[in-house]
N, C-alpha and C positions, 0 to 999 in steps of 0.2 A: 873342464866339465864335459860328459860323454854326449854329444848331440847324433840324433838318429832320425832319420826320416820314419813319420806315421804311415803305418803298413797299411791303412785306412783309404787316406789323401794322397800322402806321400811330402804334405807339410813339413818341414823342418821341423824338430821337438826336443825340448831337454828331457835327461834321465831321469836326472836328481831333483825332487822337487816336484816330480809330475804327477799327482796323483791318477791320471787316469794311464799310464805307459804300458806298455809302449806308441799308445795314441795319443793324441794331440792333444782331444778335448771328447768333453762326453759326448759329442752328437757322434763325433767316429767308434768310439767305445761301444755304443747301441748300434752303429748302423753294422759295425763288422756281426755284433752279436744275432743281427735282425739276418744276415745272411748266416750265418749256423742253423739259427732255428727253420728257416726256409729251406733247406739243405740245400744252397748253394755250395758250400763247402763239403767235404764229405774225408772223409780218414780210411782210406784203402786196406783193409785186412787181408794177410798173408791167410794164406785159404790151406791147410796140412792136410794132407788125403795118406790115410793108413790102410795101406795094403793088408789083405786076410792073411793070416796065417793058418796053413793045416796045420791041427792040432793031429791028425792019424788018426781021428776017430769015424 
């Protein structure tokens, strides 16, 4: 059976079977959630900057 530490705690966790996974239990499930919403976490966007092109006119 696949066991995995909670990205939360860092508690040891089963896969199979775990309704809240890859956390441990629902108060890690909220607490990771409660830092998204606080933007603690954040998702870095590649930022594409388009240079002008002369069109000749």
């Amino acid at each position: 059976m696949k066991r995995l530490n909670c990205p939360n705690c860092g508690k040891p966790t089963k896969w199979k079977g775990n309704p809240f996974r890859p956390f441990c239990s629902e108060k890690c499930k909220l607490a990771d959630l409660s830092k998204w919403l606080n933007e603690e976490y954040k998702v870095e966007e590649e930022i594409v900057v388009q240079e002008e092109t002369d069109s000749g006119s």
